[in-house]
Structure formats: C-alpha cells, structure tokens
C-alpha positions as CSV (number, residue, x, y, z in Angstrom):
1,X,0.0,0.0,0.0
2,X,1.3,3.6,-0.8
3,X,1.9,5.9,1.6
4,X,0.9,9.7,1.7
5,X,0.5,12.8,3.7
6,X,-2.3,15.1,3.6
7,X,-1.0,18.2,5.1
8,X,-3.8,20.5,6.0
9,X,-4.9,24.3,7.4
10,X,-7.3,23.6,10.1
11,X,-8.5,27.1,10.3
12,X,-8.4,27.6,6.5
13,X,-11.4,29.2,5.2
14,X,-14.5,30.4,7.0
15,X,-15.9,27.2,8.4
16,X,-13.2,25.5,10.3
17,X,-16.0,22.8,11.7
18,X,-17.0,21.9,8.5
19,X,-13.2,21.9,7.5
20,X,-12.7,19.4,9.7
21,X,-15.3,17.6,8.9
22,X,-14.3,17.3,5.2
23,X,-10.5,16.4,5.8
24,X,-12.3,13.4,7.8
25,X,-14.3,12.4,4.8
26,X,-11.1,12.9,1.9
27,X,-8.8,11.2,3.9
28,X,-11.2,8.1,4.2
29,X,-12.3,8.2,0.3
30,X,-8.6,8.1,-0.3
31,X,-7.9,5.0,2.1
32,X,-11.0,3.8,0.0
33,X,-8.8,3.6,-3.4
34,X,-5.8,2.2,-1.4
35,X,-3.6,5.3,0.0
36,X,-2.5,5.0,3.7
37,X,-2.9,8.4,4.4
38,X,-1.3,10.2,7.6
39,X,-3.3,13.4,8.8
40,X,-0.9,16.3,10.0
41,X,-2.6,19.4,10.6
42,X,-1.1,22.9,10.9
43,X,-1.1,24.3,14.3
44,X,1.7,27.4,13.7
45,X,2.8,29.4,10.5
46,X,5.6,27.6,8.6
47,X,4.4,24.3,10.2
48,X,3.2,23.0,6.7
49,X,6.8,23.5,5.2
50,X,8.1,21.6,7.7
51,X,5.8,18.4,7.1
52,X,6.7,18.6,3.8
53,X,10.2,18.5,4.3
54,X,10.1,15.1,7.2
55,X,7.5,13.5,4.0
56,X,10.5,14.0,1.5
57,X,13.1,12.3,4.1
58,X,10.9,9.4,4.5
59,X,10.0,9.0,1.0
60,X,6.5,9.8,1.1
61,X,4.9,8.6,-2.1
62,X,2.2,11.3,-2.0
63,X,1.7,14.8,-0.3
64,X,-1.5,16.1,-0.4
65,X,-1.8,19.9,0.2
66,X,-5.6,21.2,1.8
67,X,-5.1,25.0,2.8
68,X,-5.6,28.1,1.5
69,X,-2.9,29.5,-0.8
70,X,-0.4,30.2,1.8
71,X,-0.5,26.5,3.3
72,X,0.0,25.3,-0.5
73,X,2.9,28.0,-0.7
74,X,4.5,26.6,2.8
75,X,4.9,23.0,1.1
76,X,6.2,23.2,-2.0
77,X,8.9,25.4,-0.2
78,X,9.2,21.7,1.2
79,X,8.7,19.6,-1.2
80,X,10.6,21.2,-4.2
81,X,12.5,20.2,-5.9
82,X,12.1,16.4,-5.1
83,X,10.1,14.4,-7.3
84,X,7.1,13.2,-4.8
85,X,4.0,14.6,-6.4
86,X,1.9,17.1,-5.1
87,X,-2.1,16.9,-5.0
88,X,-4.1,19.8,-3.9
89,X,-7.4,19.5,-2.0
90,X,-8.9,23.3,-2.6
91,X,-9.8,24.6,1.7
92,X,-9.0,28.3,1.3
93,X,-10.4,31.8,0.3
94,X,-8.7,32.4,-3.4
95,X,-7.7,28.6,-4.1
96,X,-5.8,30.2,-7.2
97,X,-4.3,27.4,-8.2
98,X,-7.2,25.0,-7.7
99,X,-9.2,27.3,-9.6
100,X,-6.5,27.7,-12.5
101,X,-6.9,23.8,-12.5
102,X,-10.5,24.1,-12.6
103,X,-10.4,21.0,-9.7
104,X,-13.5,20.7,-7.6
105,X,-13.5,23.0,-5.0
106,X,-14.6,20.7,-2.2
107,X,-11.7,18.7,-1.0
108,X,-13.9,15.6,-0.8
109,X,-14.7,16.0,-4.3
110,X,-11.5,16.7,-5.4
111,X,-10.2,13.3,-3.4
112,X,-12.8,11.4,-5.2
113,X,-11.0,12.3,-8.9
114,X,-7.6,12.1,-7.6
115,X,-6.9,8.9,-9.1
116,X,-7.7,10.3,-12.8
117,X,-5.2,12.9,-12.2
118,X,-1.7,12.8,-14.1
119,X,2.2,14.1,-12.5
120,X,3.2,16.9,-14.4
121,X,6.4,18.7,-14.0
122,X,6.1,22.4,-13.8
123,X,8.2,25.6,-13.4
124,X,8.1,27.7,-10.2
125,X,8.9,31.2,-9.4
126,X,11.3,32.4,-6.7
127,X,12.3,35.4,-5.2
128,X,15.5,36.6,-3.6
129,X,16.1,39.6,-1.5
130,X,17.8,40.8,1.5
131,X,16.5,42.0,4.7
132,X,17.6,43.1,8.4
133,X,17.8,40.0,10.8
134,X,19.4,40.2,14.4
135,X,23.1,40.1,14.6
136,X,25.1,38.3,16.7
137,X,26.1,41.3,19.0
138,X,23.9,42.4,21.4
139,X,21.6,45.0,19.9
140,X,23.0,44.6,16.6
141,X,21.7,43.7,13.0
142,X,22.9,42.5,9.9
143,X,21.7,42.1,6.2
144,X,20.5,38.3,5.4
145,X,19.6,36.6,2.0
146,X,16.2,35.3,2.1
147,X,14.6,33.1,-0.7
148,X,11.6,31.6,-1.3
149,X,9.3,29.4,-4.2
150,X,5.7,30.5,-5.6
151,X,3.4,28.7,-7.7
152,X,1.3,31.3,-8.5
153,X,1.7,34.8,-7.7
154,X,3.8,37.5,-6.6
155,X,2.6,41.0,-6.4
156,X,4.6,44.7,-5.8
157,X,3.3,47.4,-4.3
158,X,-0.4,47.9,-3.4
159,X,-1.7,44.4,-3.1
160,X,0.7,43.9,-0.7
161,X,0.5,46.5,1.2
162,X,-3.3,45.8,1.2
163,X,-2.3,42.2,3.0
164,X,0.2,43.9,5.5
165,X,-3.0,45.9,6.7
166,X,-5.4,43.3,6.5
167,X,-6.9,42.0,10.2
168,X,-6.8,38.2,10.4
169,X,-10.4,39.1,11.9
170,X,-11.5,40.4,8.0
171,X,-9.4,37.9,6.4
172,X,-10.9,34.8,8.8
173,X,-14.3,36.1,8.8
174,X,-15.3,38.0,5.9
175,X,-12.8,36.0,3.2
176,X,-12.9,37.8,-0.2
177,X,-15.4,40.5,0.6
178,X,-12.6,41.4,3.7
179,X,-9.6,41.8,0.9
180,X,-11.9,44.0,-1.0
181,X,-12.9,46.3,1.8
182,X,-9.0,46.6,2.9
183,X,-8.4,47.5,-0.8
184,X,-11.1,50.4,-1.0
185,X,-9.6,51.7,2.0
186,X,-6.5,51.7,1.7
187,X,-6.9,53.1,-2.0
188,X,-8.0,56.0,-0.1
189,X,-4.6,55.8,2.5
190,X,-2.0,54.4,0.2
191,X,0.3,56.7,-1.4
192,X,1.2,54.5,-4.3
193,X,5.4,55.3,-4.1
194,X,6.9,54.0,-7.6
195,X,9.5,51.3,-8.4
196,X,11.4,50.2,-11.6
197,X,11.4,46.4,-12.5
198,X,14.2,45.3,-15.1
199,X,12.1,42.9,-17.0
200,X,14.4,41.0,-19.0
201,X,16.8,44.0,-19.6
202,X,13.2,46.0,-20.4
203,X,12.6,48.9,-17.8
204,X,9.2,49.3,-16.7
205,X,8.3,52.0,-13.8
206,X,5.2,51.7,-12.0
207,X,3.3,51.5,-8.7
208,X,2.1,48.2,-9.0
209,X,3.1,45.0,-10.7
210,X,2.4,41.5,-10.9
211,X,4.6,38.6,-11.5
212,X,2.2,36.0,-12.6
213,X,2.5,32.0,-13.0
214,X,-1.2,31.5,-13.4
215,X,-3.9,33.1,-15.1
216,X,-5.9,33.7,-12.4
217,X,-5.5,36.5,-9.5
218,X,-7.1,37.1,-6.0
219,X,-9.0,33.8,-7.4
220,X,-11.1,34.6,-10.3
221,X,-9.7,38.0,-11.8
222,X,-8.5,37.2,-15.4
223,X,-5.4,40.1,-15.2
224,X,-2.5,37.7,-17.1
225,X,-3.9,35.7,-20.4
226,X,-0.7,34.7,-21.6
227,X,0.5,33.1,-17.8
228,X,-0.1,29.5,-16.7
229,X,1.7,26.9,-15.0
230,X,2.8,25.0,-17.4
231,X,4.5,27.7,-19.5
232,X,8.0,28.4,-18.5
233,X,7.8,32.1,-18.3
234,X,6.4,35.0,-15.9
235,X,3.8,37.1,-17.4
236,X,4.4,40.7,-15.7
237,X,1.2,42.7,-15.5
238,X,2.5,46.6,-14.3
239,X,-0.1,49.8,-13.3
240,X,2.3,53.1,-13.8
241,X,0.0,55.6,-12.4
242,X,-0.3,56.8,-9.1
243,X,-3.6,58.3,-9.5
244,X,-6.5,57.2,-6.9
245,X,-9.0,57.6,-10.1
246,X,-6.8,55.9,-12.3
247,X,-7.1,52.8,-10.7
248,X,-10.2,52.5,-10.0
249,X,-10.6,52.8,-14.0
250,X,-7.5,49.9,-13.5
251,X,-9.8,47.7,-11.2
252,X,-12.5,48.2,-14.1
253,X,-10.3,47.5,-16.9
254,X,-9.4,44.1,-15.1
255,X,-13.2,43.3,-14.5
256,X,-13.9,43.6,-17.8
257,X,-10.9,41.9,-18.9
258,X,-9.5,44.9,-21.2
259,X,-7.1,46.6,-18.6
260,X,-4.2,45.0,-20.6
261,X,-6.0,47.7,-23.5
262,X,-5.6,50.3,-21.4
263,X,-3.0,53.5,-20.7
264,X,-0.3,52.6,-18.0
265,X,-0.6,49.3,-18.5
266,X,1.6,46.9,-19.4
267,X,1.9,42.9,-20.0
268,X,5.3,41.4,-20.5
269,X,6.6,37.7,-20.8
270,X,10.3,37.0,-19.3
271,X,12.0,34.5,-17.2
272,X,13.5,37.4,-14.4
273,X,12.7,40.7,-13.3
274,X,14.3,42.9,-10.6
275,X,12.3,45.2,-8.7
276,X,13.6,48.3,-6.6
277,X,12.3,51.3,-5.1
278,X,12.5,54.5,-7.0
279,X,13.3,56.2,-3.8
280,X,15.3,54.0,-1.2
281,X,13.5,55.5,2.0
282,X,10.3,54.4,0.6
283,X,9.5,50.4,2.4
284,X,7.5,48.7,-1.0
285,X,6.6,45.0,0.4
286,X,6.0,41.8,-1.8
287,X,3.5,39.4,-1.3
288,X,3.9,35.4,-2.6
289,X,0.9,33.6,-3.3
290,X,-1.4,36.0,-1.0
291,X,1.1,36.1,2.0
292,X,3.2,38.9,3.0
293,X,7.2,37.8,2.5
294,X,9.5,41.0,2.2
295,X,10.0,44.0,0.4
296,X,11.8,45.2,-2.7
297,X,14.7,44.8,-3.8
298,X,14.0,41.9,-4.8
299,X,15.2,39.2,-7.3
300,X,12.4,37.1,-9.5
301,X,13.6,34.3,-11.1
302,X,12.2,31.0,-13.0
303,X,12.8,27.8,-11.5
304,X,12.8,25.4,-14.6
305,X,11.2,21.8,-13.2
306,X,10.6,22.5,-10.3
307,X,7.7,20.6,-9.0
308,X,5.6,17.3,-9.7
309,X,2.2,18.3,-9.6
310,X,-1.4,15.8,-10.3
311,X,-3.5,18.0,-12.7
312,X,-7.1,16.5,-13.7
C-alpha cells in the first residue's frame, strides 16, 4: 500500500468545523482507493513546510496539500524540488491554483477524482532579496539573504500593502469581501510610491506590478492571459499611475478583462525581473501567493522543473 500525507490548514477558510469535517471524509475516500494516508494538521505558521520536508526524508509517495494558498505555498517550499507529487485538495479563500486547474472546489470532491489525475512537471517562481535580521552582537543587525518558491503569484506594491494591513479578523471572517474592503480603503490611504522592475533588460516604472505564474489572480480576476503553469515564463502585469481615479478605471479595466488595452498598463513575458524602489527610503513590500514575505529589492527568477504536480 502507498503511503501519503495530507498536510492541512485547520483554520483555513471560514468554516473550520466543516473543515474538519471534510479532511475526515477525503482522507477516508482516499484510504478507500488504497492510500494509507497520515493526517498532519497545521497548528503554527511555517508548520506546513516543515511536514513537507520530514514527507520528503521518509520517501512519502504522496503529499496532499488542503489550505488556503499560503499553506500550498508553505509545502512546496518543502517539497521542491524532489520528485514526490503534489495533490491539492482546494480549503481556502482564493484557491488560485485549484481554480486555474479548474479541480473541484470541495476537498472531498477533489479526493474522489484524484486517481484520474496525471504528474506533471512544472516551473516555479522564486524570489531573492535581503532583509535586516538580528546580529550576533547584542543590539545589533545585519543584512541576510532570504529566498523563497511561488506557484502562482507575486505581487509589488499595493496588493501587498493591502495584505500587510489586513486584520486576520476580516481575512478569517469576511474571506474575499474582507480583501476587498481593505483595498477600497486603503486606495484612499496608500500613497502609491513608484518602483522600476528590469524585466528582462526592459525597464518598466510603476506603482504596482504583478509577477504571474497563473492566469488567475485574488482567485477569479482574469489580469494575465498569456500566464499559466505550465508555460516556462512569468507574465508581468505593471499599473504606472499613481492616481487614486486611475485605478479605480484599473480595477475596471481588469473586471472587464481589457485593462491590458488600457494606458499605463503593461503585459510582458520573461524568465527574471528585478524590482527596486524608485526612492530607497520608501519600504515597498512583496507578497507570494497572497502572503506577506518581504520588500523590494527583490530578485524574481524561474525555477525550470521545479515541481511534480497531479492535474485532472
């Protein structure tokens, strides 16, 4: 019998009882088809990315992956660049990847396919950067390198800064409608500093930008038509204004699926960009796959083969 690991989010989404409920119910369709499947919830951030790495040292013939899109970010920082397949089992509030894979969003569903699904190799994104970590001397700091994988989104500027001044009480309780709320307002309080990304050799200056490997952002917004996973390159959707009216015509434009139509905006394909700050005082923070990780400079990069994932 074939072992695997279904690493899950127990407070993922807005029903946690129900949640739990359902990771019952997959893991026991799965035993069903002939997995013995170990349950490992999370119970602390970067939990998930740990499990991961123990099922690679064991040889874990399957990790499953049921979270939201920061618990699926946490273990393929784990399980990359191994060749144990991953399988996700949608439980969050974007599911961006599940979504791009058009798998059912139930996780018992999903478990109930999983058998028809195929390994594929597939290309990740990563980011390097640098930032201020306690030194060895009392008091003192020092500059460390920090990198990290994605699987389907980074994003500069606003959208992170959005997600640095989300509550987790919006974010746990309200889901979407919280991330929209926090953008409204904080299109009001943001000041929209700029930043110049090197795309390929190509400069680009702007206020926001997105480095997509998927399709899909926040979930269900169309904003990159030339991204998925299994192309090799990052399609880099960049907003150069700074005007408040401007992008609300922006958040329009990517309703409607024309914003890449639009003035100021720009779509790009490329294998690495480098972001920095046109001012150096200004702090412009990055987010990876809807979760808060550092702030430009920054290096993004293409990580050819990178992952074994099951896609229907």
């Amino acid at each position: 019998m074939k072992k695997g690991i279904l690493i899950y989010n127990p407070v993922a989404g807005r029903n946690p009882a129900r949640r739990k409920r359902e990771i019952r119910e997959a893991a026991e369709v799965l035993r069903g088809s002939g997995w013995e499947i170990e349950l490992a919830p999370t119970e602390r951030p970067a939990m998930a990315h740990e499990l991961a790495q123990a099922a690679v040292a064991k040889g874990t013939d399957l990790v499953l992956a049921c979270g939201g899109d920061g618990t699926i970010n946490e273990v393929i920082n784990g399980l990359a660049p191994s060749t144990i397949p991953l399988g996700i089992l949608p439980g969050g509030t974007a599911n961006i990847v599940a979504r791009e894979l058009r798998l059912p969003i139930n996780p018992v569903r999903a478990a109930r396919q999983l058998a028809h699904w195929t390994p594929r190799r597939i290309a990740l994104g990563r980011a390097r950067w640098e930032e201020w970590a306690e030194g060895p001397a009392a008091g003192g700091t020092t500059k460390e390198s920090r990198c990290r994988l994605y699987i389907s989104v980074a994003g500069i500027g606003y959208d992170a800064h959005i997600v640095y001044k989300l509550s987790p009480w919006m974010k746990t309780n309200l889901g979407v409608t919280g991330y929209v709320l926090e953008a409204l307002r904080q299109l009001v309080l943001y000041n929209f500093p700029r930043f110049s990304s090197r795309i390929d050799g190509l400069e680009r200056r702007g206020t926001f930008a997105v480095i997509h490997r998927t399709r899909l952002y926040a979930g269900w917004l169309h904003m990159a038509p030339t991204a998925g996973l299994f192309n090799p390159r990052f399609a880099v959707c960049s907003f150069a204004s700074r005007s408040r009216l401007h992008y609300l015509l922006y958040a329009i434009g990517v309703l409607l699926r024309q914003h890449t139509r639009m003035n100021g905006v720009t779509l790009d394909q490329c294998a690495e960009v480098i972001s920095t700050p046109s001012d150096d005082a200004k702090t412009i923070r990055f987010e990876l796959d809807g979760e808060l990780t550092g702030a430009i400079p920054a290096k993004f990069e293409i990580v050819p083969d990178a992952l074994t994932l099951l896609v229907p």
